[in-house]
MDAnalysis code that builds the backbone (N, CA, C; Angstrom):
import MDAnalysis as mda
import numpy as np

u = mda.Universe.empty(531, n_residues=177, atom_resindex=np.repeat(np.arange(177), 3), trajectory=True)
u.add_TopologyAttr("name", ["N", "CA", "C"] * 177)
u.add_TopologyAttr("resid", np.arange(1, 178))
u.add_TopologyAttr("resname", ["UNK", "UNK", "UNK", "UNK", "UNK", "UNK", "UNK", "UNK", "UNK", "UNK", "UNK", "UNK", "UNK", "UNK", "UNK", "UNK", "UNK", "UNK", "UNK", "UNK", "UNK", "UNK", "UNK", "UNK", "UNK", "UNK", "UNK", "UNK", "UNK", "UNK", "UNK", "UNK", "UNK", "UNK", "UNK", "UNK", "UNK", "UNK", "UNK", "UNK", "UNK", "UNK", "UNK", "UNK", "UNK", "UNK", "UNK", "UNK", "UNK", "UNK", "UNK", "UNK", "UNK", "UNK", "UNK", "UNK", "UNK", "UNK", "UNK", "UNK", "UNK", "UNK", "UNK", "UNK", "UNK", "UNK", "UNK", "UNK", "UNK", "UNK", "UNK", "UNK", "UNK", "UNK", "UNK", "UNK", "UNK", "UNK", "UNK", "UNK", "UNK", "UNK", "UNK", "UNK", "UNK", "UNK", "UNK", "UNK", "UNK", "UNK", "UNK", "UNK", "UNK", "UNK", "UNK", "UNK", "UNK", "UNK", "UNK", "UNK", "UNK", "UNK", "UNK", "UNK", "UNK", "UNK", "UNK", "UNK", "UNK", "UNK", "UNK", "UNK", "UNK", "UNK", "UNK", "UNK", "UNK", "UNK", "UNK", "UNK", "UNK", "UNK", "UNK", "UNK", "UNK", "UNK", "UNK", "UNK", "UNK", "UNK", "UNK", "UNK", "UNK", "UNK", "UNK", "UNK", "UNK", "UNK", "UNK", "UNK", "UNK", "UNK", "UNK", "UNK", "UNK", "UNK", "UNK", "UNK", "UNK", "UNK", "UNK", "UNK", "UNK", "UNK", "UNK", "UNK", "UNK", "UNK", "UNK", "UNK", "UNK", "UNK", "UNK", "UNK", "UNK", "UNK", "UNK", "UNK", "UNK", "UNK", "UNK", "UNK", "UNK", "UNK", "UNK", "UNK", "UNK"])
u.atoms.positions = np.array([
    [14.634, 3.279, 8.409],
    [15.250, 4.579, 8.548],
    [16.173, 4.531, 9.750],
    [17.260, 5.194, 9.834],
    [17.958, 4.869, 11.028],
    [18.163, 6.675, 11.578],
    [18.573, 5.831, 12.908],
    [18.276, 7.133, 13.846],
    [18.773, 8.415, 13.781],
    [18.479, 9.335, 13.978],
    [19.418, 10.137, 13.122],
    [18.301, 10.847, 12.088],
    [17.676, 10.022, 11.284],
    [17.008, 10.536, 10.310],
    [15.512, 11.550, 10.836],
    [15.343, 12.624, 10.157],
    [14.433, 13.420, 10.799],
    [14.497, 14.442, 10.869],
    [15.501, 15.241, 9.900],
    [15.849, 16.670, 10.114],
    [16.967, 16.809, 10.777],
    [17.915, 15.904, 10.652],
    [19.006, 15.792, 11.601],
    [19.076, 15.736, 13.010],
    [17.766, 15.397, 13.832],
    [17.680, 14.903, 15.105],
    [18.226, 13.733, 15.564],
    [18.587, 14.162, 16.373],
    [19.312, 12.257, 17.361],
    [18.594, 12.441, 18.570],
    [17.561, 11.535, 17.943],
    [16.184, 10.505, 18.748],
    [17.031, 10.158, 20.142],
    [17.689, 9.746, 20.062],
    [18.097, 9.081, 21.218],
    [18.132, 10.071, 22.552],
    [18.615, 11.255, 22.434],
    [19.216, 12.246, 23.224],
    [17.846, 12.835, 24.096],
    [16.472, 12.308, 23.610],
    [15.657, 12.625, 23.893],
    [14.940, 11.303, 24.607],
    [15.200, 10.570, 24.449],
    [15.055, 9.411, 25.321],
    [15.521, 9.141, 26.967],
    [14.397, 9.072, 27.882],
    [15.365, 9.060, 29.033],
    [14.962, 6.971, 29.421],
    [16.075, 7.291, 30.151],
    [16.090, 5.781, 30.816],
    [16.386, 5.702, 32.253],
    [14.455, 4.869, 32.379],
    [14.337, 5.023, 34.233],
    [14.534, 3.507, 34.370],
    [15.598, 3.358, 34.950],
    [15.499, 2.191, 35.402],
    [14.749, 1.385, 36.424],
    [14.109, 0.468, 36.225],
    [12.978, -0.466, 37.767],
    [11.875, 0.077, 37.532],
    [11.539, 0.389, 36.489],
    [10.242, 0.751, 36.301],
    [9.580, 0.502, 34.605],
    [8.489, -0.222, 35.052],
    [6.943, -0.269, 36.458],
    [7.558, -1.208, 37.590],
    [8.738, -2.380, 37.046],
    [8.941, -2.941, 37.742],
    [10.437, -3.285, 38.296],
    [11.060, -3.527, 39.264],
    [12.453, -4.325, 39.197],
    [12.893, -4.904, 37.968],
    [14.019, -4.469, 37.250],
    [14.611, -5.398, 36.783],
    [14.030, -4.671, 34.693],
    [13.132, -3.797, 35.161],
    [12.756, -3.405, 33.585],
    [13.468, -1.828, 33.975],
    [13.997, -1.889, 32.300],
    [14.509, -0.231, 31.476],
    [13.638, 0.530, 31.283],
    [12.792, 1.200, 31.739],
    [11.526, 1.798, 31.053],
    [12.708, 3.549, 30.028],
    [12.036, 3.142, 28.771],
    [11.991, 4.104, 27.565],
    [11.448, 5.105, 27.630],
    [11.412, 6.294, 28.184],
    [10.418, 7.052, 28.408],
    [10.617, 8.000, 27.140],
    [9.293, 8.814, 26.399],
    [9.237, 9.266, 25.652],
    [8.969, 10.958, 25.508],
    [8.954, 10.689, 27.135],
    [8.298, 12.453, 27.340],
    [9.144, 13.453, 27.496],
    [10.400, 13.413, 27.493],
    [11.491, 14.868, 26.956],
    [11.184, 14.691, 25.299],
    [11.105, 13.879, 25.018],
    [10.921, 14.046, 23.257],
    [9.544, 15.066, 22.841],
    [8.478, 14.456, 23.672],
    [7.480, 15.145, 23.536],
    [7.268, 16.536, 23.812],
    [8.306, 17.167, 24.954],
    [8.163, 18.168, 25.489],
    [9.366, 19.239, 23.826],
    [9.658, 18.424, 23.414],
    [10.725, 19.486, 22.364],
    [10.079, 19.410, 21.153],
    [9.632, 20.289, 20.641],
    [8.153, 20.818, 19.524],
    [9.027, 20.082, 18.359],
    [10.194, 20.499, 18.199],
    [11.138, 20.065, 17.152],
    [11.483, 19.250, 17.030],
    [11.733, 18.438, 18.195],
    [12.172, 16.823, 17.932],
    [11.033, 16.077, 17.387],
    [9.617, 16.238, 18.590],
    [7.902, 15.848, 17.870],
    [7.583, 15.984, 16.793],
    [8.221, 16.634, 16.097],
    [8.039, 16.795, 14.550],
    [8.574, 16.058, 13.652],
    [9.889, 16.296, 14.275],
    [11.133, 14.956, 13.134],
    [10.541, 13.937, 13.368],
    [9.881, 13.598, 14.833],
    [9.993, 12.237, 15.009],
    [8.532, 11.589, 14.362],
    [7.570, 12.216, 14.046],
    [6.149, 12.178, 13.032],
    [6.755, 12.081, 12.203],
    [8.212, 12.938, 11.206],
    [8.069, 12.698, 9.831],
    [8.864, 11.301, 9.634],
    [10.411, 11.329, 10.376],
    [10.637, 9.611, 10.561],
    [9.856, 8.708, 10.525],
    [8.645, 8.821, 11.191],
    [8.059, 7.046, 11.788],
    [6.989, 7.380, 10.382],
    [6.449, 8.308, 9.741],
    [5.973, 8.173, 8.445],
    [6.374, 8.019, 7.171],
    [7.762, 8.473, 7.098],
    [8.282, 8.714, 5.950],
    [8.573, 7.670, 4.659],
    [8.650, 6.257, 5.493],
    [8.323, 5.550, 4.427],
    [7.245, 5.128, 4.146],
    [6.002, 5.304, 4.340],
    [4.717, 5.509, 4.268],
    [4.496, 6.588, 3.356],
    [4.903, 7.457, 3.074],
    [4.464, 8.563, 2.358],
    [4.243, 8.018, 1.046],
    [2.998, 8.191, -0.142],
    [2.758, 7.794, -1.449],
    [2.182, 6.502, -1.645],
    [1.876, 5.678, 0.147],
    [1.322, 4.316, -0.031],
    [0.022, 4.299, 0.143],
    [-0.816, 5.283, 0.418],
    [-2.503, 5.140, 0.350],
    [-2.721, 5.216, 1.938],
    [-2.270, 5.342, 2.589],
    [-2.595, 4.866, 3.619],
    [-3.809, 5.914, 4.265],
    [-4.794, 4.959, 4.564],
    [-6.450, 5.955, 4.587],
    [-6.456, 6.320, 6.215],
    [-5.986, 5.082, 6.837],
    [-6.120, 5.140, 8.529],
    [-4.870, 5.461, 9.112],
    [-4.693, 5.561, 10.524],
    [-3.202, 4.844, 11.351],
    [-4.246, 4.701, 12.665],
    [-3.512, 3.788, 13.128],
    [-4.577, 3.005, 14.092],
    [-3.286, 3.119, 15.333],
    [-3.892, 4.090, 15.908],
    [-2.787, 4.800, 17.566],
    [-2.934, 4.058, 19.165],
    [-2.067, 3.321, 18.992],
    [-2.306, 2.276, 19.702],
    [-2.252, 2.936, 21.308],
    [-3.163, 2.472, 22.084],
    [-3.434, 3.054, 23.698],
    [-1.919, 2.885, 24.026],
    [-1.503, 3.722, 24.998],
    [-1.886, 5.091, 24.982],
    [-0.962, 6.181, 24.587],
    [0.606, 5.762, 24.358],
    [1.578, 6.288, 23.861],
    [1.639, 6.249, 22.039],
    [0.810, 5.372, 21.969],
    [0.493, 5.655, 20.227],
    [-0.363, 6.536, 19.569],
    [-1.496, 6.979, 20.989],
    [-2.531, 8.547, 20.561],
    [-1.004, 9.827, 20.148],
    [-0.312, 9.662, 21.226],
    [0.647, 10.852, 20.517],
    [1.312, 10.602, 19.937],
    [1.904, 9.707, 19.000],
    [2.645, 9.862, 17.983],
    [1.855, 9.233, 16.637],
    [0.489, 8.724, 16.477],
    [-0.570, 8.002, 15.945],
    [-0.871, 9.473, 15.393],
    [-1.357, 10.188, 16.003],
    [-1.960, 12.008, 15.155],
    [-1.033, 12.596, 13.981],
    [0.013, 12.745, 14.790],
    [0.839, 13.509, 13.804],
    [1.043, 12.899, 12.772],
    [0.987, 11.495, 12.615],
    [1.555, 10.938, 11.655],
    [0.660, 10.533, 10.954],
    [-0.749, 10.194, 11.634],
    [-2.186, 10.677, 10.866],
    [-1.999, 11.681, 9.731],
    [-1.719, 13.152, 10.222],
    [-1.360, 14.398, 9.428],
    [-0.425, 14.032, 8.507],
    [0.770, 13.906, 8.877],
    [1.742, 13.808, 8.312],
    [1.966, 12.562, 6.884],
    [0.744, 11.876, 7.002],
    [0.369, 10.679, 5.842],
    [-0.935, 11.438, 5.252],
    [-1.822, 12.780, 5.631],
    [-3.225, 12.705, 4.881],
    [-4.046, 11.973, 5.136],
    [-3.903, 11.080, 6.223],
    [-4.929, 10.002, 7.035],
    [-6.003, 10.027, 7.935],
    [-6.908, 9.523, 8.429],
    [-7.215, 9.863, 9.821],
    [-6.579, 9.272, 10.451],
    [-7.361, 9.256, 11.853],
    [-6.676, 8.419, 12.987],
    [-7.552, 7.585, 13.860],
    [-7.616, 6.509, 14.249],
    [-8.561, 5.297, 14.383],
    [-7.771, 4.925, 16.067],
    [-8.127, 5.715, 17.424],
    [-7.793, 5.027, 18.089],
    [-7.841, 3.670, 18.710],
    [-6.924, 2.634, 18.597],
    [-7.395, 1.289, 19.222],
    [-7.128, 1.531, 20.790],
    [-8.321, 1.111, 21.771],
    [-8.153, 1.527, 22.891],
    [-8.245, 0.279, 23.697],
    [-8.518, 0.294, 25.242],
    [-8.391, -1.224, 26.083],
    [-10.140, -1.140, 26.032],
    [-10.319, -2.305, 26.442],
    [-11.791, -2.584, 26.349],
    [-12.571, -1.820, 27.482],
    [-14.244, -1.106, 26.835],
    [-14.671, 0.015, 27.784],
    [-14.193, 1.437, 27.361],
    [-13.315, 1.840, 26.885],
    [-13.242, 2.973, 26.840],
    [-13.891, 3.876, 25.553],
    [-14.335, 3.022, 24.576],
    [-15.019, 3.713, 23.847],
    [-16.495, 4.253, 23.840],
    [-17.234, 5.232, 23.356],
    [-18.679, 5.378, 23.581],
    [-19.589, 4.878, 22.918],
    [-19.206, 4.695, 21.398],
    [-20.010, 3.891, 20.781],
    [-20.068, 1.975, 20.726],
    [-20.523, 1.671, 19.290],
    [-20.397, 0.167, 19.549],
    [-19.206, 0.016, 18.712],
    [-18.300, -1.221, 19.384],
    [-16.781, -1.325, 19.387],
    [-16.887, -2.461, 18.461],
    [-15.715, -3.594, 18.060],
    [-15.414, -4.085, 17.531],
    [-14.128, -4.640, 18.327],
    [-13.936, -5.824, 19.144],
    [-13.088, -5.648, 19.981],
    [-12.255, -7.746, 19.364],
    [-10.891, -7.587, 20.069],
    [-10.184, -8.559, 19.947],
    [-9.165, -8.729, 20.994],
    [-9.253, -10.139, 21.719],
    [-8.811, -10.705, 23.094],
    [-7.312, -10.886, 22.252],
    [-6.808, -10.507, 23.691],
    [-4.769, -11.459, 23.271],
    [-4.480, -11.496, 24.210],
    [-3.216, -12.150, 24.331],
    [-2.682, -12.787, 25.820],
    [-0.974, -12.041, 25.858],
    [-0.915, -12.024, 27.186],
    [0.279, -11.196, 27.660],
    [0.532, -12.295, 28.228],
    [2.046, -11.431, 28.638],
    [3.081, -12.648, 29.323],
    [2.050, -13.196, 31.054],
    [1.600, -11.945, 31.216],
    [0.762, -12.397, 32.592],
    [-0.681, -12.286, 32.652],
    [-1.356, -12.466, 31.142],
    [-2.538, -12.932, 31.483],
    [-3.266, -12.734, 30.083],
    [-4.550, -11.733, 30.119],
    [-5.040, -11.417, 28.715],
    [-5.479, -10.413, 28.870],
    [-5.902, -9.099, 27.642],
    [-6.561, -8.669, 27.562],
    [-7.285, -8.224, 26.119],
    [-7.959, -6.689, 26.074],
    [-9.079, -7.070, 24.901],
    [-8.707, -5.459, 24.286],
    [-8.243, -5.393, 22.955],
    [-8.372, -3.982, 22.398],
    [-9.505, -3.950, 21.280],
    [-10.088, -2.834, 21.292],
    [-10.955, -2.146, 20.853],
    [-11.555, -0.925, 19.881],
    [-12.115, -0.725, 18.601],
    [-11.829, 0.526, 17.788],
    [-13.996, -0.020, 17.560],
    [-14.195, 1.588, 17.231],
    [-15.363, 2.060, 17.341],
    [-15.673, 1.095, 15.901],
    [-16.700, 0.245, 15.830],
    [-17.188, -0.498, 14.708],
    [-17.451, -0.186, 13.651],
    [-17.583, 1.685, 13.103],
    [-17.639, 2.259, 11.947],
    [-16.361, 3.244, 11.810],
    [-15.303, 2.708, 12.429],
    [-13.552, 3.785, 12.043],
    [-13.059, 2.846, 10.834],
    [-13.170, 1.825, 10.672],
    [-12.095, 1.198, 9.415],
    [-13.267, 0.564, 8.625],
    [-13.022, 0.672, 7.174],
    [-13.978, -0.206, 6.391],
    [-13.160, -1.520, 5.626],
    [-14.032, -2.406, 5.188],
    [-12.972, -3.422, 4.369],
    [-11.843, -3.158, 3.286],
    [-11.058, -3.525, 3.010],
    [-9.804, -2.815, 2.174],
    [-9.292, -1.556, 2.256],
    [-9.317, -0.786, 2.993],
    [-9.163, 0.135, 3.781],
    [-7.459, -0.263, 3.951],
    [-6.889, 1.088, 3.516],
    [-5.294, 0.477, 3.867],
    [-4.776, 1.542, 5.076],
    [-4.494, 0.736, 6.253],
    [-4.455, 1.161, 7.587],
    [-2.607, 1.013, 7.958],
    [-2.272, 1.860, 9.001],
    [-1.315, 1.572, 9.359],
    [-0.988, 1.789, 10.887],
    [-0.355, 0.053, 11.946],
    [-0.541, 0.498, 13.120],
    [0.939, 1.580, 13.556],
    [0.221, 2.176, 14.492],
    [1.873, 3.423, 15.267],
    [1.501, 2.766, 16.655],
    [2.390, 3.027, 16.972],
    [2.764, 3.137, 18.682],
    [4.115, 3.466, 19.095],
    [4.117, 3.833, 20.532],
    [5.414, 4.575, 20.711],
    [7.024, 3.126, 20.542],
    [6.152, 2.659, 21.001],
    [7.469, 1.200, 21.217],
    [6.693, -0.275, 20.885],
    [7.798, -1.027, 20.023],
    [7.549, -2.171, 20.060],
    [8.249, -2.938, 20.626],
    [7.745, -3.694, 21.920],
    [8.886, -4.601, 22.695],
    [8.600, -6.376, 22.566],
    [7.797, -6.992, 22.823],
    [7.224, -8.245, 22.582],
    [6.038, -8.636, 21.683],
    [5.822, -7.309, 21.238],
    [5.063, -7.257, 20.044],
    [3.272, -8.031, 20.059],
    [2.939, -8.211, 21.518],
    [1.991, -8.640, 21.539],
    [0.642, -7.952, 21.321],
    [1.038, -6.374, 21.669],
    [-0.509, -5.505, 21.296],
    [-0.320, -4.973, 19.903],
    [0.932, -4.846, 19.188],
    [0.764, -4.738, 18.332],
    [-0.038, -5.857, 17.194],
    [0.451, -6.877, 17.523],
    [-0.055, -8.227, 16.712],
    [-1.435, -8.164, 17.286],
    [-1.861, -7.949, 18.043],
    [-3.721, -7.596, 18.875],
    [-4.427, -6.280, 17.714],
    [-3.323, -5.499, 17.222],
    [-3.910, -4.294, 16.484],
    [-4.433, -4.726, 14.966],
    [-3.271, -5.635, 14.940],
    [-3.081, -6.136, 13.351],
    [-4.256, -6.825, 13.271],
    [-4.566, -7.796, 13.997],
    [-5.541, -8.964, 14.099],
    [-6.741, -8.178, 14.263],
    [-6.919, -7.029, 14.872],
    [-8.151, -6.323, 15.001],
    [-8.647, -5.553, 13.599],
    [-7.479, -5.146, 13.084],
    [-7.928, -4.602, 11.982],
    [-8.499, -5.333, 10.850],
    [-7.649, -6.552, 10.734],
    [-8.054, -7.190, 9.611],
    [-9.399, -8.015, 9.908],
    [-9.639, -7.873, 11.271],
    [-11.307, -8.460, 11.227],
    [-11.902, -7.350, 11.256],
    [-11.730, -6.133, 10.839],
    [-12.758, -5.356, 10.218],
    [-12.672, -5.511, 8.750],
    [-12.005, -6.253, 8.407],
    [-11.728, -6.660, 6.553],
    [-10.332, -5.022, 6.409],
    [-10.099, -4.107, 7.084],
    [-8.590, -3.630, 6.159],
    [-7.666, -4.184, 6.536],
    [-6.687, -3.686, 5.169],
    [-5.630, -4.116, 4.992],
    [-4.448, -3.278, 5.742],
    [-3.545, -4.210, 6.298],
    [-2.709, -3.570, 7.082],
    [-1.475, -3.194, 6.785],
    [-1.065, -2.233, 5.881],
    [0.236, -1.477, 5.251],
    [1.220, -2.076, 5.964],
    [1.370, -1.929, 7.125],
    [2.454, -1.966, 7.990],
    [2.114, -1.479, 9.352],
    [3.680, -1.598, 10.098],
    [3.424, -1.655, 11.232],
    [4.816, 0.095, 11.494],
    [4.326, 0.631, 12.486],
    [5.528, 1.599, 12.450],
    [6.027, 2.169, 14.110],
    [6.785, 2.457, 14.464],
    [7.374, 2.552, 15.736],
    [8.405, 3.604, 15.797],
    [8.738, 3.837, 16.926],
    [9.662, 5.282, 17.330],
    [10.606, 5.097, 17.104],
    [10.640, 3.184, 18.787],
    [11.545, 2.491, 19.734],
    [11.487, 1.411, 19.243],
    [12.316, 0.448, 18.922],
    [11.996, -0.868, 19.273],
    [13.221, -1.632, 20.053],
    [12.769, -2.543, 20.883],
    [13.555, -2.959, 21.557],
    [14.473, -4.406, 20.457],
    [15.083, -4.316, 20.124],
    [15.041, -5.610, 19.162],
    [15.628, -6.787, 19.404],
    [15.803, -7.381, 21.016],
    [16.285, -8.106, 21.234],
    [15.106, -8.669, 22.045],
    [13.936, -8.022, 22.122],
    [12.527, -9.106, 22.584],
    [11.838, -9.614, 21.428],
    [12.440, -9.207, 20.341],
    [11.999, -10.143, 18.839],
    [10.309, -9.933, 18.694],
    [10.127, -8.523, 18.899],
    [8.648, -8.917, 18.768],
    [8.061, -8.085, 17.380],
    [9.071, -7.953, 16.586],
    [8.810, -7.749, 14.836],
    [8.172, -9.360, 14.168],
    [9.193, -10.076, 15.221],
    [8.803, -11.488, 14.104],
    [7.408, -12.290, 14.607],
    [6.246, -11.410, 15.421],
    [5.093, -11.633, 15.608],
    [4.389, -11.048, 14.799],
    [4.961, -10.343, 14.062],
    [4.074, -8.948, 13.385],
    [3.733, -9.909, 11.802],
    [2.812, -9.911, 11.120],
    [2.532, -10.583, 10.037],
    [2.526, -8.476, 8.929],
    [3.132, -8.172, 9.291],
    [2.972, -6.876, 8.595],
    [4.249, -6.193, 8.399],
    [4.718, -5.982, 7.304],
    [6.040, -5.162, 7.700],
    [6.428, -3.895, 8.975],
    [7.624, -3.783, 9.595],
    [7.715, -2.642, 10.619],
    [8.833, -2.236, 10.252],
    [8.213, -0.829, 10.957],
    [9.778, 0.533, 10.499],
    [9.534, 0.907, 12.082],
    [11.184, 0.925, 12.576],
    [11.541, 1.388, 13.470],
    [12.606, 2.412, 13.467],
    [12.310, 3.912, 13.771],
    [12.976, 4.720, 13.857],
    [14.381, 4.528, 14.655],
    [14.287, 4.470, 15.701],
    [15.696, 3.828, 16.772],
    [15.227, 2.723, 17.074],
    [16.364, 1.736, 16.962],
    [16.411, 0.527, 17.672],
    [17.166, 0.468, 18.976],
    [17.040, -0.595, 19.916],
    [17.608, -0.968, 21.046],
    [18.426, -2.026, 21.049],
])
């Protein structure tokens, strides 16, 4: 879907860009004027679902922590639930967890051991895909609960950190970078 699409919103205009942050030398994408405009939050749930609509999709799996808010709506907006994958520890019950490695080290995401069942057709959200490494951590988590992973779906993607072509799942990106 390209940007633009959504009720005639332009995604972009709602995007701010802080530069040097978290660190020197990074663009940070920020998503929170989008969030703050009821109307844009809406287009932007039916965009990042819309080609999803009529595919079964039972779960969406809202990736920590910018994927809890756009992971719900689009929960709704598919007839789904919503299966947060979180960092390791933060859940209350017993988890189901899977290690991956970042550019500077590793860590472990996590979904409650009775949210997804086998063949179960799931789909991951998150706000941005940039190197595609927690997403590919989501994918890999799901399918060792035995579901199947529809796809992959996004706001942002940066598409010059190539991290679609980690993804073993198709992805829809609302705006690209």
């Amino acid at each position: 879907m390209s940007e633009g699409a959504g009720g005639g919103i332009e995604f972009r205009r709602f995007i701010r860009d802080v530069p040097d942050f978290p660190k020197p030398g990074i663009l940070f994408r920020d998503v929170t004027p989008l969030l703050l405009a009821p109307e844009a939050l809406r287009a932007a749930a039916a965009a990042i679902a819309a080609p999803h609509l009529g595919a079964g999709i039972e779960r969406v799996l809202g990736v920590e922590s910018r994927g809890f808010l756009f992971g719900a709506p689009v929960a709704l907006e598919l007839g789904a639930g919503l299966v947060p994958v979180r960092k390791a520890g933060k859940l209350p019950a017993a988890t189901l967890g899977v290690d991956y490695q970042l550019e500077y080290g590793s860590d472990r995401l996590e979904v409650h051991a009775d949210a997804l069942r086998p063949g179960q057709r799931v789909l991951v959200v998150d706000d941005l895909l940039a190197t595609g490494g927690t997403a590919a951590a989501s994918i890999a988590l799901a399918q060792r609960c035995g579901a199947e992973v529809v796809g992959c779906a996004f706001l942002i993607e940066l598409a010059d950190l190539q991290g679609r072509a980690r993804l073993s799942a198709p992805v829809h990106s609302v705006i690209r970078y």
